[in-house]
C-alpha angles and dihedrals in degrees: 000000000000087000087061094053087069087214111170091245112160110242100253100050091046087055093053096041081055091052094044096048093041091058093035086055092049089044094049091052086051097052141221087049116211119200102244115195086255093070082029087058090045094048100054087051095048078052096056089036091056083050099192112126100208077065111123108192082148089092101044113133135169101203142033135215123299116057109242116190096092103044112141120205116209113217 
């Protein structure tokens, strides 16, 4: 997708933006998702690639309370 949107990215933030959405995605289908150092690790250098230092990627989060992987809905 983001190859189709012919935006001038550099290519090594491209690559790192692939790699970001592709684990947030699989996370996302997994459910509750917890930040591993692995997405920390690609966050902060998302963080140093966007190179604007009014940037916060120190609150970046992927879930929000309450767990919700185990919600039953009553019908």
């Amino acid at each position: 997708k983001i190859e189709s949107m012919s935006l001038p990215i550099p290519e090594e933030l491209k690559n790192t933006l692939i790699d970001l959405i592709v684990k947030m995605q699989i996370l996302h289908m997994k459910g509750d998702e917890v930040m591993d150092a692995e997405m920390l690790q690609m966050i902060e250098q998302l963080n140093e690639l966007v190179g604007d230092p009014d940037a916060d990627f120190s609150s970046f989060k992927l879930d929000f309370p309450p767990a919700d992987n185990f919600v039953e809905i009553e019908l």
